[in-house]
Backbone bond lengths (Angstrom), bond angles and torsions (degrees), N, CA, C in turn:
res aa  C-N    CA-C-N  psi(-1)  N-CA   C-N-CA  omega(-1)  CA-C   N-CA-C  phi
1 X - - - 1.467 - - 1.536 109.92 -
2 X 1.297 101.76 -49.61 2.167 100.36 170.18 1.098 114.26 -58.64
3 X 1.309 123.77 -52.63 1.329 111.04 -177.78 1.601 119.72 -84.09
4 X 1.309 113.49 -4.58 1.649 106.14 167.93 1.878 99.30 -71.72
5 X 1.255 124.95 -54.52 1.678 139.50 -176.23 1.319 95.07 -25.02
6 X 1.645 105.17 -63.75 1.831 128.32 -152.45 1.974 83.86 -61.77
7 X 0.935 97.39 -69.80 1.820 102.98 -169.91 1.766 94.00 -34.88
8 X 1.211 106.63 -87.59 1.380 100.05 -167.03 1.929 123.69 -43.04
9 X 1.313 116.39 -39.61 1.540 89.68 167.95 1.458 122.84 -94.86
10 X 1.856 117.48 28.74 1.394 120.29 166.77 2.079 100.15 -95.92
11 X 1.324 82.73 -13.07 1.595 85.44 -174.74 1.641 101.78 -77.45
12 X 1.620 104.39 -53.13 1.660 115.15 -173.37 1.692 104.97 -40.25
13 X 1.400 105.01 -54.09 1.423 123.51 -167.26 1.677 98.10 -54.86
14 X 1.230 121.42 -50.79 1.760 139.96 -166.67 1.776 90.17 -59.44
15 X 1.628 97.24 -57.17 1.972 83.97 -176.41 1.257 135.08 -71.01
16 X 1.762 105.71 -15.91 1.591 121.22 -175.22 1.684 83.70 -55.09
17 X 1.377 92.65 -77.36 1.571 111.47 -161.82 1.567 120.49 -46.18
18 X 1.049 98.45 -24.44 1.969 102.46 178.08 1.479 97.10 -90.94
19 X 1.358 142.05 -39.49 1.632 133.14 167.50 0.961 103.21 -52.27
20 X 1.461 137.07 -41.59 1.603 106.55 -175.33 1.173 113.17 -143.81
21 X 1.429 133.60 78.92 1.133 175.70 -125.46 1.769 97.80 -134.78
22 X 1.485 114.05 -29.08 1.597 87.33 159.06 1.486 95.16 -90.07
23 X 0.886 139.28 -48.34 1.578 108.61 -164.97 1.413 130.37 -68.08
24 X 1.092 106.93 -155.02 1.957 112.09 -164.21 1.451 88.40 -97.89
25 X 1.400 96.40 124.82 1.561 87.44 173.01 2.049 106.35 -142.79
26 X 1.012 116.94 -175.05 1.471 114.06 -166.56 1.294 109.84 -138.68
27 X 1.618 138.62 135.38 1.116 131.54 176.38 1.540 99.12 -119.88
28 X 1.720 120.70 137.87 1.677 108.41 175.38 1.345 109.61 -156.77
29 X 0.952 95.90 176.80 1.962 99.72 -156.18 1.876 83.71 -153.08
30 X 1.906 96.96 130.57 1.257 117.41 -175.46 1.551 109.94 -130.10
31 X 1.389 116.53 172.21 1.051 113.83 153.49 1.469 111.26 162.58
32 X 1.683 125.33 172.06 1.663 110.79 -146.18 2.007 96.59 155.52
33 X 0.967 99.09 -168.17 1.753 107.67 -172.56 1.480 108.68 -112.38
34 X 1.469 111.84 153.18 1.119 119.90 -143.44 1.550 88.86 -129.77
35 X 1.250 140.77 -166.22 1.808 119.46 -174.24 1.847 82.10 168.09
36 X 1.221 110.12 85.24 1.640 113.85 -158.82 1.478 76.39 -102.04
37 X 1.610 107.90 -174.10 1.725 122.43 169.93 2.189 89.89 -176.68
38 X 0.912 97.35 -171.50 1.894 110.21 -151.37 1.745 96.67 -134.28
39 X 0.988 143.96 67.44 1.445 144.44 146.66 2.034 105.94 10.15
40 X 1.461 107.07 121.83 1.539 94.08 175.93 1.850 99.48 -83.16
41 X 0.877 141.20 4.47 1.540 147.55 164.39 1.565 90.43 54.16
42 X 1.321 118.14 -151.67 1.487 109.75 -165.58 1.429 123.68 -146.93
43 X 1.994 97.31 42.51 1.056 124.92 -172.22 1.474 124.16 -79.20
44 X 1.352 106.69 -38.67 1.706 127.00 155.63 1.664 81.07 98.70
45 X 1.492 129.81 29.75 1.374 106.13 166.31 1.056 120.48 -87.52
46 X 1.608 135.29 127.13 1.833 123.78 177.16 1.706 102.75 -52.70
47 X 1.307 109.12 -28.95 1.987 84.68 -173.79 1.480 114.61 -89.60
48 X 1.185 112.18 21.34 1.411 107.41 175.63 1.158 101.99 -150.02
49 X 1.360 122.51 44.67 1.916 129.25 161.71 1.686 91.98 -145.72
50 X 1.306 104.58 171.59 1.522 128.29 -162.42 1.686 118.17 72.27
51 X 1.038 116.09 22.00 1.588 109.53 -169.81 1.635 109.55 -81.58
52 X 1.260 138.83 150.29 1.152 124.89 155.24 1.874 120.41 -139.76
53 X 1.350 115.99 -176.25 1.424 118.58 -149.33 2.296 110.55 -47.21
54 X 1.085 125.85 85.77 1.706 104.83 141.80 1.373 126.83 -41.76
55 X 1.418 106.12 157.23 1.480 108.25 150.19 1.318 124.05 -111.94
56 X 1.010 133.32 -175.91 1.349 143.82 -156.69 1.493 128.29 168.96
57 X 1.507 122.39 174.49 1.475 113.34 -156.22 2.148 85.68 -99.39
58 X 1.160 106.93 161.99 1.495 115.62 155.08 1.829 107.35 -129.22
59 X 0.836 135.16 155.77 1.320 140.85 168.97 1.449 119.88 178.66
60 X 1.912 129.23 138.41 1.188 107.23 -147.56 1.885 84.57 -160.02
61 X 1.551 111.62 179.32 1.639 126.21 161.85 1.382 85.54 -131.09
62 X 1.891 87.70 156.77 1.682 91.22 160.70 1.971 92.71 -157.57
63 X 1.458 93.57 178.13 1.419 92.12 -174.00 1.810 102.50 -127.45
64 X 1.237 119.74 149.74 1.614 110.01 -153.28 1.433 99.94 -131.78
65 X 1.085 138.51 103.94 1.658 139.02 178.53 1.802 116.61 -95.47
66 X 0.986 107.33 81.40 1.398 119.09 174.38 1.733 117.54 -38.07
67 X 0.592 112.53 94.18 2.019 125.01 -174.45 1.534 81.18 -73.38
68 X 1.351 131.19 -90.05 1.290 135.32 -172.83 2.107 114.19 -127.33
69 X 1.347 97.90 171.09 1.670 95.42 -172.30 1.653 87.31 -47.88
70 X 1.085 138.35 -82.05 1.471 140.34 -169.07 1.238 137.06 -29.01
71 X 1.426 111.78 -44.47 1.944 130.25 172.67 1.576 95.19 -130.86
72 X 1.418 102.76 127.41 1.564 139.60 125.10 1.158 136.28 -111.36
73 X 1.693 115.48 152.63 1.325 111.90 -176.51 1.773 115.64 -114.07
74 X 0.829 119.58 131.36 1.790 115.09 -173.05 1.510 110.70 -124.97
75 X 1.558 101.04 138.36 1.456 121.30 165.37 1.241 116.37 -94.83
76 X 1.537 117.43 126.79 1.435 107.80 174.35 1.762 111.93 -136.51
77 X 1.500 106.36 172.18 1.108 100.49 165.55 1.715 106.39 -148.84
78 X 1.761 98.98 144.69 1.077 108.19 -120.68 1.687 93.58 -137.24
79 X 1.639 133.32 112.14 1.481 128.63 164.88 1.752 116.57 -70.16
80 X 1.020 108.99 135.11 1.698 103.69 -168.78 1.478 102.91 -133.89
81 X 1.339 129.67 122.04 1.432 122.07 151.04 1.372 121.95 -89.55
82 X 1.555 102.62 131.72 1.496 98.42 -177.63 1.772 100.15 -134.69
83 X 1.184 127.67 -179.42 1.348 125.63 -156.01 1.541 133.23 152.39
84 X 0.832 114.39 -143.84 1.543 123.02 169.86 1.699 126.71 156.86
85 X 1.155 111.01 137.52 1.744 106.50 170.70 1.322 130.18 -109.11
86 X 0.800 139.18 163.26 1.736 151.46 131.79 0.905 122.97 -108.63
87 X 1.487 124.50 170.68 1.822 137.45 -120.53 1.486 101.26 168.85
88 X 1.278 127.24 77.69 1.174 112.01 166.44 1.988 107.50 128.47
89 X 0.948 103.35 -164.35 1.444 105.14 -173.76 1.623 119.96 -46.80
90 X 1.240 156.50 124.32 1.438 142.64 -177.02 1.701 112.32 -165.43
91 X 0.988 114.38 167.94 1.837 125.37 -179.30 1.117 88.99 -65.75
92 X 1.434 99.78 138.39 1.696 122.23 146.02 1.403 112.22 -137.36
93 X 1.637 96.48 159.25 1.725 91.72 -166.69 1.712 85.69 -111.86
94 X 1.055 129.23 141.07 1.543 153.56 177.34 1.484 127.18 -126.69
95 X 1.199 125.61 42.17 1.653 137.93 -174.72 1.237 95.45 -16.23
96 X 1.216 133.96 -38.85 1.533 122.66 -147.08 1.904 98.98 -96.90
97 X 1.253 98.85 -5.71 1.588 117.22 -166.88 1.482 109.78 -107.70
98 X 1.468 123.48 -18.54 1.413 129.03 -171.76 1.820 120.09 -61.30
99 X 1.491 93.97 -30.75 2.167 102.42 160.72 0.951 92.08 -44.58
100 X 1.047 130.64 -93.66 1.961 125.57 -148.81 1.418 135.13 -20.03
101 X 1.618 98.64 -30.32 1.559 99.95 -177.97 1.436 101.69 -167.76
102 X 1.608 89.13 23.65 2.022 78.72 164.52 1.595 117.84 63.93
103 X 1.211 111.99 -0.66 1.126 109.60 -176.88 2.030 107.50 -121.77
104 X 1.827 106.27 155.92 1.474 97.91 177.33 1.161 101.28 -80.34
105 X 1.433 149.99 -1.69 1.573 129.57 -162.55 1.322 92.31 -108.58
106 X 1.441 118.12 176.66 1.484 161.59 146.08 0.862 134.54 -141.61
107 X 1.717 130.70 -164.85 1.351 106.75 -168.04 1.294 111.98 -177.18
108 X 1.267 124.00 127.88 1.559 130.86 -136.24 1.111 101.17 -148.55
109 X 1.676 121.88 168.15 1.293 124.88 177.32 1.564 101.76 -144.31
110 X 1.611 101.67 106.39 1.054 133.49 158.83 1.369 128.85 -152.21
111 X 2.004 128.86 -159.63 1.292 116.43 -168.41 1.400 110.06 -112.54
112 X 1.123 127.20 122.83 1.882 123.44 168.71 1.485 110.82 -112.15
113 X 1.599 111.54 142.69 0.864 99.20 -158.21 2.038 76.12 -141.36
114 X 1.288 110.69 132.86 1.757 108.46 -179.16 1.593 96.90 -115.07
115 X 1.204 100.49 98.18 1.807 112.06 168.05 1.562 108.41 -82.29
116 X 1.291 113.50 102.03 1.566 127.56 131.48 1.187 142.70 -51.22
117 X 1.331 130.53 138.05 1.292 123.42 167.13 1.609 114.79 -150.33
118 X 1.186 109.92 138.81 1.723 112.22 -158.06 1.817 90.84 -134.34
119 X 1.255 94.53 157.82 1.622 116.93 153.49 1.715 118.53 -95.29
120 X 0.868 145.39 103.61 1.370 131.75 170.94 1.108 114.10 -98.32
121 X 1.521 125.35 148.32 1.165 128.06 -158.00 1.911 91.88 -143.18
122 X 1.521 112.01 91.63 1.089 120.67 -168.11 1.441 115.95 -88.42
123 X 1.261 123.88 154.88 1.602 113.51 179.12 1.608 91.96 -154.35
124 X 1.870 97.05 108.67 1.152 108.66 -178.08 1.682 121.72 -119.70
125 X 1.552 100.76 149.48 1.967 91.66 159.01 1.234 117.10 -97.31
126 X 0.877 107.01 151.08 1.457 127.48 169.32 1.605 139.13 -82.01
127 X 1.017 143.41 98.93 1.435 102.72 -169.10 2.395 88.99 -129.45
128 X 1.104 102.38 152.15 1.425 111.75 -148.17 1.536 105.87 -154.56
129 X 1.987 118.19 127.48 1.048 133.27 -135.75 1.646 101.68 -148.21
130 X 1.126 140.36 90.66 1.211 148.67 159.79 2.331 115.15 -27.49
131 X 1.336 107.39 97.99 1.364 101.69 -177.86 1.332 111.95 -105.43
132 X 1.340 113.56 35.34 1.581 116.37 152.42 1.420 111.34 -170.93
133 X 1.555 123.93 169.17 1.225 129.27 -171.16 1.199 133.86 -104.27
134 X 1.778 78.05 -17.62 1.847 107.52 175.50 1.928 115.52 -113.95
135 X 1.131 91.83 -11.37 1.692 104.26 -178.29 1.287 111.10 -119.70
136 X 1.519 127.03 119.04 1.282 128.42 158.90 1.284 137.86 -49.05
137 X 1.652 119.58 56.04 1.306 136.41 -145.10 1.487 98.26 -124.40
138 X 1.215 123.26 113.39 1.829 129.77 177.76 1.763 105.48 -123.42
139 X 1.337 96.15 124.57 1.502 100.51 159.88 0.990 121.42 -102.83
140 X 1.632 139.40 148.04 1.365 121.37 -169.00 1.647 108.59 -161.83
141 X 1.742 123.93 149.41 1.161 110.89 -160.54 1.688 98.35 -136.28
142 X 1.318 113.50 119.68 1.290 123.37 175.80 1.478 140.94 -97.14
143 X 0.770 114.49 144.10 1.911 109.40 -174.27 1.312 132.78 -153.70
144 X 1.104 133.56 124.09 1.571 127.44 -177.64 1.550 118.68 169.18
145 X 1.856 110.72 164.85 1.688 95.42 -173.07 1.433 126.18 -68.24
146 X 1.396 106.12 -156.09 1.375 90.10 -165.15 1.547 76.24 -168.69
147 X 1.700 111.79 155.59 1.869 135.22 -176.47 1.508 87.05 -128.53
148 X 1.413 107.14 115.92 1.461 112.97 173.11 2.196 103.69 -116.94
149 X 1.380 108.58 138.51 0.768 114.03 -170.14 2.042 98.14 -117.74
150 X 1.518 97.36 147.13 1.532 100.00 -177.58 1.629 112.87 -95.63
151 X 1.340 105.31 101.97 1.813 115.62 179.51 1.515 109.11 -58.88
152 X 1.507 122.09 -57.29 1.325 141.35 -169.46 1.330 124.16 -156.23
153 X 0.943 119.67 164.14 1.833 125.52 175.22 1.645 127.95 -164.66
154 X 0.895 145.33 106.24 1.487 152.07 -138.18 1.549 102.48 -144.39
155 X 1.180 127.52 113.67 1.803 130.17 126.44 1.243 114.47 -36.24
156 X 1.131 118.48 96.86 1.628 117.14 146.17 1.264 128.71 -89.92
157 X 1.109 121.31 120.62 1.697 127.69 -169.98 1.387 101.03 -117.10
158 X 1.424 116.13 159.32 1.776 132.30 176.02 1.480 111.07 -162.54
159 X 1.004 118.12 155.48 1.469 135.53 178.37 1.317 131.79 81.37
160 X 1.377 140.45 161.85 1.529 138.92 -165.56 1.567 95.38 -115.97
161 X 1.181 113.92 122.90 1.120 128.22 154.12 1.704 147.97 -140.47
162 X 1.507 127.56 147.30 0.979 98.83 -160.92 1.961 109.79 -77.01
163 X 1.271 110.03 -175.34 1.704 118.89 -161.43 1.750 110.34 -112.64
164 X 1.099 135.44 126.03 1.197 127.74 -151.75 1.527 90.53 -135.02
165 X 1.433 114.23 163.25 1.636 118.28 151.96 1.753 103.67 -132.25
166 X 1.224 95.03 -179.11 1.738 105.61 173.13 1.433 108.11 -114.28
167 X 0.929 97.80 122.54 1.804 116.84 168.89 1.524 116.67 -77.97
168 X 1.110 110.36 159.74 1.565 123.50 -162.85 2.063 105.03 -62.43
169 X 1.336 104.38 -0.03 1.709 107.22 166.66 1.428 98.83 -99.25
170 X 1.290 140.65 -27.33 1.187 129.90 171.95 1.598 91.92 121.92
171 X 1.498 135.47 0.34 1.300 136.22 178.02 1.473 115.57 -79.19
172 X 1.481 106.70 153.21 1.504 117.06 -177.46 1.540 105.40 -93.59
173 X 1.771 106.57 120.64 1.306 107.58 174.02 1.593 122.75 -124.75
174 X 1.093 97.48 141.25 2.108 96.28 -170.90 1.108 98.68 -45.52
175 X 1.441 132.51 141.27 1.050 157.00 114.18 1.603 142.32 -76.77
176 X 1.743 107.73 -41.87 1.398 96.95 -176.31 2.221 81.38 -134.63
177 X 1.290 124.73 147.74 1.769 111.18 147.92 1.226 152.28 -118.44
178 X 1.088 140.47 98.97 1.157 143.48 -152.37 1.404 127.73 100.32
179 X 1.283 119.43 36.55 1.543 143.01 176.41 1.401 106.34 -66.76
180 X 1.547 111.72 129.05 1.142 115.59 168.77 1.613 119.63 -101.78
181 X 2.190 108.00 141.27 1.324 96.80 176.15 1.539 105.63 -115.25
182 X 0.999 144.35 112.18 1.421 134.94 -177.35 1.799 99.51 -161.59
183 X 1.628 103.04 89.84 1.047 131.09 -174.57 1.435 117.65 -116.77
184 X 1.410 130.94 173.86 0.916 138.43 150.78 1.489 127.33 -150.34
185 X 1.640 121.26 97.30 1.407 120.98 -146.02 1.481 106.77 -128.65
186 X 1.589 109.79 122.75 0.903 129.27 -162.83 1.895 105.89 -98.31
187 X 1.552 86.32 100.65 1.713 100.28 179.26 1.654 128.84 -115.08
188 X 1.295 89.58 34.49 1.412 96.81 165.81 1.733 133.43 -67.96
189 X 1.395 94.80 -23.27 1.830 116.07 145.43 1.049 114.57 5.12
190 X 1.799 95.45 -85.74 1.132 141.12 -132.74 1.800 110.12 -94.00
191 X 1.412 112.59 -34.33 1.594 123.75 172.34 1.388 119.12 -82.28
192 X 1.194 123.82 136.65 1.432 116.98 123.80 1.379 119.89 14.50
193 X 1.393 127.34 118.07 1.239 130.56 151.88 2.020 125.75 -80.50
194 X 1.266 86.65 -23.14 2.365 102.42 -150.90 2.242 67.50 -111.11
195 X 1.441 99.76 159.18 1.461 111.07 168.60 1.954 75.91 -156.08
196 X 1.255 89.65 172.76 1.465 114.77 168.99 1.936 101.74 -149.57
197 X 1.434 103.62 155.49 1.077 112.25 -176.25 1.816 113.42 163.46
198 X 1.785 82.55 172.30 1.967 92.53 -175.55 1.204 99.69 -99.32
199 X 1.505 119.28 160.50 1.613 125.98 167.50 2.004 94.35 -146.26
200 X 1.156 95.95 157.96 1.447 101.62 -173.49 1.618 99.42 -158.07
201 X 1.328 112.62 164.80 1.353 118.57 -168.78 1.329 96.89 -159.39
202 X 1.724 121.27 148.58 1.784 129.58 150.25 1.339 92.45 -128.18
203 X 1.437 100.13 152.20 1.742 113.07 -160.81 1.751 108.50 -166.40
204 X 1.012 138.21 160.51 1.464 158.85 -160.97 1.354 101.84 -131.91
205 X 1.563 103.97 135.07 1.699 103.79 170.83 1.382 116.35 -151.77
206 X 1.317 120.92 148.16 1.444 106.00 -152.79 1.659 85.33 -135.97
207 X 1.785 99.36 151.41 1.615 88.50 -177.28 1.651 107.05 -121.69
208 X 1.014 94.32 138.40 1.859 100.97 -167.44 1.196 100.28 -71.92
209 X 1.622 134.53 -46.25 1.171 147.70 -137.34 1.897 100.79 -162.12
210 X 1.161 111.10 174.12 1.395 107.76 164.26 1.245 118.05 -80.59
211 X 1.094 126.78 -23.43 1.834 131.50 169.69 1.847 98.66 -84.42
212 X 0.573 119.72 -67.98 1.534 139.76 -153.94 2.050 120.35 -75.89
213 X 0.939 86.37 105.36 1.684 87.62 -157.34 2.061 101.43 -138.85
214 X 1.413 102.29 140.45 1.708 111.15 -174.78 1.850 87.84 -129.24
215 X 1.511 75.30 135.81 2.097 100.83 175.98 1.604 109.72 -122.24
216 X 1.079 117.72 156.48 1.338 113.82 159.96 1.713 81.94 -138.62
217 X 1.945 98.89 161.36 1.316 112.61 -164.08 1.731 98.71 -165.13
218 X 1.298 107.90 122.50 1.456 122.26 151.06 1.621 141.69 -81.12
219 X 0.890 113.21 144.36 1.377 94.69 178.13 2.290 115.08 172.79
220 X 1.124 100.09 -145.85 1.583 100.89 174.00 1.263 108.93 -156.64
221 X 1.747 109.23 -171.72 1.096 116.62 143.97 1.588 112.52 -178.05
222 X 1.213 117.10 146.43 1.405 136.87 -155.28 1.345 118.01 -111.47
223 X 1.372 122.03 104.81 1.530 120.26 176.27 1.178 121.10 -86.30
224 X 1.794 122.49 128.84 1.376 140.35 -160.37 1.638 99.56 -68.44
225 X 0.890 128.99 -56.05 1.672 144.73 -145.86 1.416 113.62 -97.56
226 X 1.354 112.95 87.06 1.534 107.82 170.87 1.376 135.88 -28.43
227 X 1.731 120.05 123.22 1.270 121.73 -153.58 1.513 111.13 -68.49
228 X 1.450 125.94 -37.21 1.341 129.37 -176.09 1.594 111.30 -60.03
229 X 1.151 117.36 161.68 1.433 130.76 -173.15 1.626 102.57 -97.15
230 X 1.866 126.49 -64.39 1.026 128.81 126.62 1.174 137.77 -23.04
231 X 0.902 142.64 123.72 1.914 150.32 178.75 1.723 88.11 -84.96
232 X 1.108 111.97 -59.51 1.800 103.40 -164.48 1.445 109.63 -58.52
233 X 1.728 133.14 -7.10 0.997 134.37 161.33 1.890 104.30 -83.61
234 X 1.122 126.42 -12.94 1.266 104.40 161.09 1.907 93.40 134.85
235 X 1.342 97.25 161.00 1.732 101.10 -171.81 1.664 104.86 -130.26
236 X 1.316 103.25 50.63 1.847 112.45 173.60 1.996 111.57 -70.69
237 X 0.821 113.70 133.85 1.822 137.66 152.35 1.040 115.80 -73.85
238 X 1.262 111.18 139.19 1.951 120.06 175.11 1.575 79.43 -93.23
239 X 1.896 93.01 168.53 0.943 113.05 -161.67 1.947 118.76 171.47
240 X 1.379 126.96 121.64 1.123 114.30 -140.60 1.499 91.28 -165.40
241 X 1.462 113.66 135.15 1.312 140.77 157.34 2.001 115.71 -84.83
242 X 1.495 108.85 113.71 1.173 93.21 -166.23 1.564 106.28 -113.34
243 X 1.561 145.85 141.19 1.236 163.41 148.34 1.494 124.86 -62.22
244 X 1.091 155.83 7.53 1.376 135.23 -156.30 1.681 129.61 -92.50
245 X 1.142 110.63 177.94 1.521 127.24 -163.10 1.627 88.15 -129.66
246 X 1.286 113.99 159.84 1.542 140.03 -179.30 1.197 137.61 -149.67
247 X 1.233 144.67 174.83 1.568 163.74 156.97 1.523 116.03 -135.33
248 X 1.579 103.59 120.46 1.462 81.73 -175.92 1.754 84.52 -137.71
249 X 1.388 104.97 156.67 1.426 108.58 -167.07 1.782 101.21 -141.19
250 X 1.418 122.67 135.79 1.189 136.15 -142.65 1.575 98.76 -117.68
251 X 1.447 115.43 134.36 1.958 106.85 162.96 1.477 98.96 -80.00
């Protein structure tokens, strides 16, 4: 399935660029840190609220068709980590633990950490502004959707802790002590494979040469379509702060 994805937008990229081969066109290769986090959506499940920011790698190609010096439009394809962690007190579900209080949760203190990994396949405009007269200096601000595909996905769990429930005052009471979590659970099952969504970027680019030019660029991007397959497992959004550095090289 990855490598059919990878084929098809090295192919997309192969036809942009061979259709218009008279014009100005751009080939570039990025990459930099990614700073994802997990939407609690508005499911009211404890195992799929409290998450906050991971990091992770971003790195990507894209192909850039210059309409005019001002607007281009680019296809890219694009590795993305997206995810989320916890650190500290949170729900756990314990079947073997659910007597105690009638309830599926509990509640423990250790680390989870939900590693994502997507393909995105972005399709952006461009629009791009010359900030000097004497220096080959362009700032430029991009935007548009994006087909994200699901590579992998894993629970990572760590630490021993003891197991608690809540009693009818709302207090935490022992239940199980000294439980260990140090897992590694592969729940790609369980998600969404297809996401849809926007990504956008503002970025600086400097040109070494008339072909030959380095950008760095900030930015995000936000997936529409709740990752779970189940709703009663929870209705979280990807979601990601992005960093990168570049090479981009011009016909």
């Amino acid at each position: 399935m990855k490598k059919s994805i990878l084929f098809l937008a090295f192919t997309a990229l192969s036809v942009l660029c061979g259709n218009i081969s008279a014009q100005k066109i751009t080939i570039g290769i990025n990459g930099g840190l990614s700073v994802p986090n997990l939407t609690d959506g508005n499911s009211g499940t404890p195992l799929s609220s409290g998450y906050s920011s991971r990091l992770g790698a971003d790195y990507g190609i894209y192909g850039e068709y210059h309409v005019s010096s001002l607007f281009s439009i680019s296809l890219g394809a694009e590795y993305s980590s997206q995810g989320g962690q916890k650190n500290g007190m949170q729900a756990v579900s314990i079947p073997a633990l659910t007597t105690y209080d009638g309830s599926d949760y509990q509640y423990a203190d250790f680390k989870s950490e939900a590693k994502l990994n997507y393909l995105l396949i972005p399709v952006l405009a461009r629009f791009s502004v010359s900030l000097s007269k004497t220096i080959p200096l362009k700032a430029y601000i991009a935007a548009g959707p994006f087909a994200g595909f699901l590579l992998n996905a894993h629970q990572v769990t760590s630490g021993t802790s003891d197991v608690y429930y809540t009693d009818d005052n709302g207090y935490l009471d022992l239940v199980y002590s000294g439980m260990p979590f140090n897992a590694n659970t592969n729940i790609k099952d369980q998600l969404r494979t297809f996401n849809f969504g926007i990504e956008g970027f503002i970025g600086v680019s400097y040109s070494l040469t008339p072909k030959h030019s380095i950008f760095i660029q900030g930015g995000g991007n936000y997936g529409f379509i709740p990752i779970q397959k189940d709703a009663t497992d929870g209705k979280n959004c990807t979601g990601a702060g992005v960093v990168t550095l570049g090479y981009a090289y011009t016909f």
